[in-house]
N, C-alpha and C positions, 0 to 999 in steps of 0.2 A: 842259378836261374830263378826268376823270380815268376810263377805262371800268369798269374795273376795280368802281369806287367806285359806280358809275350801275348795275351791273349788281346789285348786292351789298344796293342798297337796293331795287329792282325785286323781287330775292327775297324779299324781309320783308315787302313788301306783297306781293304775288303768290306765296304760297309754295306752292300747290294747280296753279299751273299751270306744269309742265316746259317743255313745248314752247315754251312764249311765253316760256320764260327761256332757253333755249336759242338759240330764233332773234335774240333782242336779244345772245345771247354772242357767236355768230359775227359779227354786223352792225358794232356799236361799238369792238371794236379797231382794226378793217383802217381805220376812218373817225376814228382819235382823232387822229393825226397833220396832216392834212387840216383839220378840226374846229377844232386851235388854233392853226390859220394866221389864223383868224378871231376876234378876243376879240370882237367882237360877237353873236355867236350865244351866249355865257356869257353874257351878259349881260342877252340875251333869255329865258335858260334853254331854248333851243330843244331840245336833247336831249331833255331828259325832255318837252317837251312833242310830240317826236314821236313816243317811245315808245310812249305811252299816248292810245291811242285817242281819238278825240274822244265818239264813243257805242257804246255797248253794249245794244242791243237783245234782248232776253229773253221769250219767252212759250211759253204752253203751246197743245199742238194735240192736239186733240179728233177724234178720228174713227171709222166704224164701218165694221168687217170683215164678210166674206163672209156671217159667221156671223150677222151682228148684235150682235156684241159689239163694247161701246165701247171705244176704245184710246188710250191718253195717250201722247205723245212731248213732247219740249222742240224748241222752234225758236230758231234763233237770227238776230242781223245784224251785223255789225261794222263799223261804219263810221269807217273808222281814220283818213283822210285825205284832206284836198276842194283842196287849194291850187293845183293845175294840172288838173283837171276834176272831174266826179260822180265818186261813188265807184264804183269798181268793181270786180269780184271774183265768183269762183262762188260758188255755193251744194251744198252737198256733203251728201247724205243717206247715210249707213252709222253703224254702232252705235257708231263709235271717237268720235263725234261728241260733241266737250265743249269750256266756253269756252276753255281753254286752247290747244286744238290751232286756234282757229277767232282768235284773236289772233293766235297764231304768224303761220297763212298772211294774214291780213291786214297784218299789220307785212309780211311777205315781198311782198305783192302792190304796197305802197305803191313800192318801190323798184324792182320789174319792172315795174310803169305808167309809172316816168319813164321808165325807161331806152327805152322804147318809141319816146319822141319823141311820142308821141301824148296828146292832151290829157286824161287820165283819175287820178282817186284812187286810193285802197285800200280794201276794204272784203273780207268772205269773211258768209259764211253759210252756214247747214244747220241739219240736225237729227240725232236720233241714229234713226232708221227709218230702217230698211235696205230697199228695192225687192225684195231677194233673196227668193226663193219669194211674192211676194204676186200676188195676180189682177192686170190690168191694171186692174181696178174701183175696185180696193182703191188701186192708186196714184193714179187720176186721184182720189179721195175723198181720202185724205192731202192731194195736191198741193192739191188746191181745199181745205180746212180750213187748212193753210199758209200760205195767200195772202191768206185772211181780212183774219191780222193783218198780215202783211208789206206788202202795199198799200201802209198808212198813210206808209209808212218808203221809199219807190221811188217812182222817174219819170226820163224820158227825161234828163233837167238835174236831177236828184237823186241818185239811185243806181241803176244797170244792171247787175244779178247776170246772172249766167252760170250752163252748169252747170259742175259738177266729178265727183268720183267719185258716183256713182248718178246721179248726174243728167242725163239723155240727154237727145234729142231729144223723147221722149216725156213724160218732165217736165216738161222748158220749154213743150209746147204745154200740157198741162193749166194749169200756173200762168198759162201765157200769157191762156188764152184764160180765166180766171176774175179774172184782174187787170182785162180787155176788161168784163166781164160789170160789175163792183165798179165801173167808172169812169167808164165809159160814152167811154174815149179807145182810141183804136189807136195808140200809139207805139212808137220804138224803145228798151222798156223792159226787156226782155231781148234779151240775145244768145243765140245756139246755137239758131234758130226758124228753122222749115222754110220752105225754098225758096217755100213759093206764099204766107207770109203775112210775107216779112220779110226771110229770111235770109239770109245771106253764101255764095255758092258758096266754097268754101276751107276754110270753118270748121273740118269735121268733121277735116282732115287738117290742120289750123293747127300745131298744137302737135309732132305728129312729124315734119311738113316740116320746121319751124322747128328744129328744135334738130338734123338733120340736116345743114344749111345752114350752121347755127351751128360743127358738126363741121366741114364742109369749111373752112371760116375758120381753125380752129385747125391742121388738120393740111398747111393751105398755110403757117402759118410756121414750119414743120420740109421742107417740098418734098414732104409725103406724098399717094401715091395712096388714094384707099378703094377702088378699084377692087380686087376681088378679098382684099380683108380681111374676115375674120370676126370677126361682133360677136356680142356676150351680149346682149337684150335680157331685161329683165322685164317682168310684167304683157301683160295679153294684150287689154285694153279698147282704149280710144280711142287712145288716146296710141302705145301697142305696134304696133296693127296700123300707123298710117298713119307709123310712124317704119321700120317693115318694107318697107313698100309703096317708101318712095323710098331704104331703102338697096338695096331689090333692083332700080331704076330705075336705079341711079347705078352697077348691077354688085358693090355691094357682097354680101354671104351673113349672114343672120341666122340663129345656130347653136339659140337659145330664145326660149324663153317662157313666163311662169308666171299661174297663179292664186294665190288665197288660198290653196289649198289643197296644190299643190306644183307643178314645173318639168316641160316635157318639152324633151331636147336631142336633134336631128336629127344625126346624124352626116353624111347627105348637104345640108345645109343645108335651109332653109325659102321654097321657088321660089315661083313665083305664083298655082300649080295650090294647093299645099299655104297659102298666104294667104288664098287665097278658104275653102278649109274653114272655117280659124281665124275667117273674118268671119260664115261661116254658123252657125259654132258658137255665137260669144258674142254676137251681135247676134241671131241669128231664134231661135235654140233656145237660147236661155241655159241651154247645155252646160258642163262644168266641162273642161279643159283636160287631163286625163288622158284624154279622148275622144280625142284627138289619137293617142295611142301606140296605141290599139286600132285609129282606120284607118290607119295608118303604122306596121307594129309594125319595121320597122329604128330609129325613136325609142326611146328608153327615157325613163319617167315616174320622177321620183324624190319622193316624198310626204315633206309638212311641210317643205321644204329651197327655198333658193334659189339660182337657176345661176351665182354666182356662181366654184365653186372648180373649174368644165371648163376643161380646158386647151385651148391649140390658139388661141385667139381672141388680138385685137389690138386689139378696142374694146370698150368697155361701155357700155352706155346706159340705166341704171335707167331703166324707167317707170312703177313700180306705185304705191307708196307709200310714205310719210316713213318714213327710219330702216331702209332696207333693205340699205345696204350698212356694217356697224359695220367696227372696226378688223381683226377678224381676217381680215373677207373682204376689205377691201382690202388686206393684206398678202400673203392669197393672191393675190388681179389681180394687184397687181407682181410677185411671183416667178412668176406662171405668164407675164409678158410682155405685160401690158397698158398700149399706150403712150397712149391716150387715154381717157377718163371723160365724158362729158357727158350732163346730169342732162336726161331727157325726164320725171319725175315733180317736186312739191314738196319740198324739202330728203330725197333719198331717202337721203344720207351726214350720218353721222355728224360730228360735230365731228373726233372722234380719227383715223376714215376719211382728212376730209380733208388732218388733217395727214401721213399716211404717202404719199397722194399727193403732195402738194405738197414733202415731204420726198426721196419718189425723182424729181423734176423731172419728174414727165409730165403728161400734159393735161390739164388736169382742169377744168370748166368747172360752174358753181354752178349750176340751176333761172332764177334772177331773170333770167338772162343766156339762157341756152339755151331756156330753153321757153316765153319769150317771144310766141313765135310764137301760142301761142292765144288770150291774151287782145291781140293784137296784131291778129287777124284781126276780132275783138270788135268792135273799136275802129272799123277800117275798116268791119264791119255799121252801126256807129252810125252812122258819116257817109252809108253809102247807106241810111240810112230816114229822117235828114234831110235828104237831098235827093228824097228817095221814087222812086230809081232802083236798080236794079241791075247791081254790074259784070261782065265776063266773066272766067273763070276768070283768063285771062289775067293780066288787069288785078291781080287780086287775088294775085296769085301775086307777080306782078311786085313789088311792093309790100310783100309778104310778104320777099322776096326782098332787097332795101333795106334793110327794117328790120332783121333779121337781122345784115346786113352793117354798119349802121351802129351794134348794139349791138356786136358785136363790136369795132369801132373802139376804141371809148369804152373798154370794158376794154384793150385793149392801151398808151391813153393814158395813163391811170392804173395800169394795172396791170403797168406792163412794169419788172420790178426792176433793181439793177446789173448784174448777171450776164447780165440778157439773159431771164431766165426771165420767163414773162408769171405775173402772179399773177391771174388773173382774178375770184376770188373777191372781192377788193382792189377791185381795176378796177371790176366789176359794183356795188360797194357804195359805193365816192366815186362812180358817173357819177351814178348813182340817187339818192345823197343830196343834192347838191349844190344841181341841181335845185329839188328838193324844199324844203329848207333856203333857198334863194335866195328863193322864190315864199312862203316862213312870212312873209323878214324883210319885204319889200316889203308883205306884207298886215296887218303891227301885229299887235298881241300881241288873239288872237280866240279 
């Protein structure tokens, strides 16, 4: 395989979508070397066939507002890859939403399922309606026109969508409970569903336990405490609050946090007293995160801006969204003394990003690797709805715990260079593809 070559022809057909050229740029070099240990996978043409999606699902959704008035969105499905289980992957409603960005995270998701150890595909979905200012009527009316057509295309041993950004807990039950309605079956056909009809105690804090855990792995092969280090988080949703919650568990200080709209940074850090506002804010009063400096005015709010160029901090942990930190802010992290990176959102660096990390040898850990954790707890919900039991926190922790632990492995396996330096980006993308690639050749050309 020549990547270079694979990536170059993917552009000419695909030339409307960035992000999914983007994501196959970063993926196929770190794995080209790997790749032609094997002439049989050339020969299969397995590359390009795992590229490119197996389907692509497309329709329109019809629904009506407060007002009465009809309103059109696009919906989408990706089902990019079945060879070690159903496909799996969120479903992400906001307006960024298009096939390109919903490729990308399904190629991204295919290689975060294996690494997982657990038996699941790749798949992403959404639409471009965004949740933001609409009634709670107006969502469950969306969700249910949504699910219309989507049905067709899901099932327990087909495809398990989750959610992703806009997609709460309040979503999953609308789609939930109209997929019930359409089928007349009660399975375990989404994940991220509430505690009394399904759910996984752990879920909701999957994703920023996980890449937490994932953190203390990387900064035990340097002898580092997080005890008493200050982080940058961003994003202030799911992901942020419960990656806040166990660094200020674990003693660590989380100095921010942002919205769409801009950052506020705590001089005195962000304790548990000041967590719960943040949870009250974005969860019950979907507040905008400048509320924060008004009840806390020793914070300062900085608008349109992200926390990336405060000094003082030792760890960063994007969790908002893709393409958040470009090269010139990770140029600032390294000069203001940031010795580790690990990604609590979807590819939130840059290409360029990563190389000035990986350039000044510090810690820097990909999404497919580090955040893990959510669709890792997903996976565990699957197993206790076909067993139709429920585990205790514990259980599910413990297990959360493991897996974390054991993707980490896998990248130090693969990804540890001459020098010593871990490349985990490397590591993260041979354990993932291998897998993957192993379970194509065993199944015949399909």
């Amino acid at each position: 395989m020549n990547a270079q070559a694979v990536i170059e022809n993917l552009k000419q057909r695909f030339p409307n979508e960035p992000e999914y050229i983007q994501a196959v740029s970063q993926v196929l070099p770190t794995i080209e070397e790997e790749y032609n240990k094997h002439p049989e996978f050339d020969k299969a043409n397995l590359i390009e066939r795992l590229c490119i999606p197996d389907r692509v699902i497309e329709f329109r959704v019809s629904w009506v507002d407060d007002k009465g008035n009809v309103q059109t969105n696009m919906g989408y499905r990706i089902q990019h890859n079945n060879v070690i289980g159903p496909y799996k992957g969120g479903i992400r409603f906001h307006k960024s939403v298009n096939l390109g960005i919903l490729k990308f995270l399904a190629f991204e998701q295919t290689f975060k399922n294996s690494l997982t150890t657990l038996p699941m595909g790749g798949a992403k979905g959404g639409s471009d309606f965004s949740p933001r200012g609409k009634s709670d009527a107006e969502v469950m009316r969306f969700c249910q026109a949504f699910m219309t057509e989507l049905y067709r295309h899901v099932g327990a041993d087909e495809d398990v969508p989750a959610g992703d950004i806009g997609v709460g807990g309040r979503e999953v039950g609308y789609m939930f409970g109209m997929y019930k309605k359409l089928t007349h079956q009660f399975t375990g056909m989404l994940t991220g569903k509430g505690l009394s009809f399904g759910g996984s105690l752990i879920r909701p804090e999957a994703t920023g336990y996980g890449n937490v855990y994932f953190l203390l792995n990387m900064l035990k092969t340097r002898n580092i405490d997080i005890k008493g280090k200050k982080v940058l988080v961003s994003g202030a949703g799911n992901v942020a609050q419960y990656t806040m919650e166990k660094l200020i568990q674990l003693g660590a200080i989380p100095m921010t946090c942002s919205d769409s709209n801009g950052y506020i940074y705590d001089p005195d850090g962000i304790d548990r007293e000041k967590l719960d506002f943040i949870m009250e804010l974005k969860n019950v009063q979907r507040g905008r995160i400048k509320e924060y400096a008004e009840k806390y005015p020793s914070a300062k709010y900085v608008e349109g801006k992200k926390p990336w160029a405060e000094k003082g901090c030792e760890i960063a942990l994007p969790s908002a969204t893709q393409n958040e930190i470009n090269e010139e802010a990770a140029k600032t992290l390294v000069a203001n003394g940031v010795i580790a990176v690990s990604e609590g959102a979807n590819m939130p660096t840059t290409p360029e990003a990563i190389k000035v990390f990986q350039d000044a040898k510090i810690l820097y850990s990909p999404g497919k690797a580090a955040n893990a954790g959510g669709v890792s707890v997903s996976g565990l919900e699957m197993s206790q709805n076909s067993e139709r039991l429920s585990w205790t926190s514990e259980e599910v922790d413990n297990y959360l715990h493991k897996i974390m632990n054991d993707i980490h492995a896998n990248c130090v396996k693969y990804g540890t260079e001459a020098d010593g330096y871990i490349n985990y980006v490397k590591g993260a993308n041979v354990a993932g593809f291998m897998k993957v690639a192993n379970a194509m050749m065993a199944q015949g050309i399909v």
